[in-house]
C-alpha positions, -999 to +999 in steps of 0.1 A: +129+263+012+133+224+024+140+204-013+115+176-002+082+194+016+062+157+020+061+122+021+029+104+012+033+070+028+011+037+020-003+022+051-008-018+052+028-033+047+049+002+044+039+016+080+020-009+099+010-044+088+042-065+079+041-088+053+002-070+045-015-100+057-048-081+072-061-077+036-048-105+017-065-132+043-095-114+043-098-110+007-098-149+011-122-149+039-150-132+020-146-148-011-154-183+008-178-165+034-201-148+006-196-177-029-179-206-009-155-198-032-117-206-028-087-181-041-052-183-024-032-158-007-008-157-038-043-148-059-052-124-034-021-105-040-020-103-072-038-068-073-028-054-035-029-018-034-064-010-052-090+002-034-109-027-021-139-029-044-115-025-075-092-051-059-125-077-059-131-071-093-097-073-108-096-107-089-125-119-109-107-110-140-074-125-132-078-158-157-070-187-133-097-174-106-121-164-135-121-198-148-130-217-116-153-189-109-168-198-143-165-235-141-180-235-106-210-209-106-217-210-151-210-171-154-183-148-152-183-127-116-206-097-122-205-064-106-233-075-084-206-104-072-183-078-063-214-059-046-215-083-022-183-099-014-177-067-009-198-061+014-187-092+032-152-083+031-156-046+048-170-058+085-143-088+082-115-059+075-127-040+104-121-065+128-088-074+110-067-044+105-072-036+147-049-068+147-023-055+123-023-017+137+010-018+152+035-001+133+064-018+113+099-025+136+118+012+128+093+028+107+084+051+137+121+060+138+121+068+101+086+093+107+104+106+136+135+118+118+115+132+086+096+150+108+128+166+123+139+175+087+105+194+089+089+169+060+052+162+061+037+129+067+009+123+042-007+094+036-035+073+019-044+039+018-066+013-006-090+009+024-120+024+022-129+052+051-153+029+075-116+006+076-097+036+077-114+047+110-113+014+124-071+012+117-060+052+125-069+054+162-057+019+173-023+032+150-019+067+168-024+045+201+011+029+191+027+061+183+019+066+146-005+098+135-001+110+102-004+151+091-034+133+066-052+105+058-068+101+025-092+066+019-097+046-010-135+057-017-127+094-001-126+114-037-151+107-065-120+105-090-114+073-071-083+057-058-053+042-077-034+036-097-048+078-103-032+105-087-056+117-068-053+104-030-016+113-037-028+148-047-058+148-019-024+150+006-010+178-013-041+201-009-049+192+024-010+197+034-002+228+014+029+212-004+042+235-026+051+213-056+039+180-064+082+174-073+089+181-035+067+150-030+080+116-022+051+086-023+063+056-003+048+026-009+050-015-007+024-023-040+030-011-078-004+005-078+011+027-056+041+036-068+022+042-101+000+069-083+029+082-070+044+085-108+009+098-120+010+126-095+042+137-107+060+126-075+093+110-066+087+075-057+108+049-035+092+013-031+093-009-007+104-042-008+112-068+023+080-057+045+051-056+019+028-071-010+060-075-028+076-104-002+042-109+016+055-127+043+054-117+083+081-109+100+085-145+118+081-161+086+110-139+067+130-142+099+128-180+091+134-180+052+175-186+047+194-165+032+194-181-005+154-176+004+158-139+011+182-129-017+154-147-042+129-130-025+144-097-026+154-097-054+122-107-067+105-081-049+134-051-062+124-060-096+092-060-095+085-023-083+119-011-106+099-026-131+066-008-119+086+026-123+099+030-090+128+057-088+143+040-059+137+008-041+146+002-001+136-029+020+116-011+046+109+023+058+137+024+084+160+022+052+146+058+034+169+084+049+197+085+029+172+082-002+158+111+012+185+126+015+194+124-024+164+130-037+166+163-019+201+165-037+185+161-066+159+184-067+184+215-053+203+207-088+172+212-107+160+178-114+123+164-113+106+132-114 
């Protein structure tokens, strides 16, 4: 038997989307479209990688945007708030995520050579379905189709930083063991689902949440810039649990490649 049987790969800023900027500016967008309320990209980030409702409402809690939420409307934001930015924010995403489709430079090279070591491509996403069905035909018109697709509201156990999308693509795959499972991802919400499934997990750190910048803008940082960035970026998803960290998805083979190593001598997550 093959030592790794699957990868579960993160969508926005791991496959397609670099620098995730289709959910961060939107997350803006709605916030001033449904309050006239202001947050900034950096707030907007600050919880990337929940499902999109939970994302809203951990960035009412966050305690610079909860106090100028409070100052400016004489009320924390209630669940009702969340209702409906919310619902704002889903036909905004929509629209958005069609404009972000196109996969990551190499990251159709690194599918393409996993799927000759006869690994499975999972995958699952904070975006709700309604996005996800927007985003997955527009993708597979650029070359990218995953084995699965789990959504962020798909499972009534809900989304992450639980197992259970991770675990959704080991029931609909057949994967034997959840330790022949590698979760890729750019956010630490998902590498913790990774780590609460049981699986390996390798994050991702130049083309995500993490650095949050497109590729023209990190092509433009110096090289002081990048090495802060990075290393920014490394530590925080090391420090999220991460059993390896890579810059971007073209980068996982020879990680692969040990895990596989690893797991042939016995070991586990």
């Amino acid at each position: 038997m093959r030592q790794v049987e699957c990868v579960v790969l993160d969508w926005a800023g791991t496959v397609v989307d670099y620098g995730s900027l289709a959910p961060t500016t939107i997350f803006v967008k709605a916030l001033k479209e449904a309050y006239n309320f202001d947050i900034t990209l950096e707030e907007a980030r600050i919880p990337m990688g929940l499902g999109k409702w939970d994302h809203i409402n951990a960035l009412g809690k966050l305690p610079t945007v909860a106090a100028r939420w409070k100052a400016q409307f004489n009320a924390p934001m209630s669940e009702q708030d969340v209702d409906y930015i919310y619902n704002t924010f889903i036909p905004l995403q929509k629209i958005k995520v069609v404009d972000h489709a196109e996969p990551i430079a190499g990251a159709l090279a690194a599918i393409n050579w996993l799927r000759q070591q006869n690994i499975k491509i999972g995958s699952c996403s904070g975006y709700p379905r309604e996005v996800m069905d927007a985003l997955v035909p527009v993708a597979a018109q650029y070359g990218y189709a995953p084995d699965c697709v789990v959504a962020s509201d798909d499972l009534p156990a809900g989304s992450r930083p639980g197992p259970w999308m991770a675990l959704e693509n080991v029931n609909q795959l057949g994967v034997s063991a959840v330790w022949r499972v590698i979760k890729i991802d750019d956010a630490v919400p998902g590498i913790l689902e990774g780590l609460n499934a049981g699986m390996w997990t390798i994050g991702l750190a130049k083309t995500g949440n993490a650095v949050g910048l497109t590729e023209v803008e990190w092509q433009q940082c110096s090289a002081v810039e990048k090495e802060h960035l990075l290393r920014k970026a490394y530590g925080e998803l090391y420090n999220a649990g991460a059993h390896y960290v890579v810059d971007a998805l073209e980068d996982i083979a020879a990680v692969v490649n040990v895990i596989s190593a690893r797991i042939a001598r016995g070991e586990r997550p």
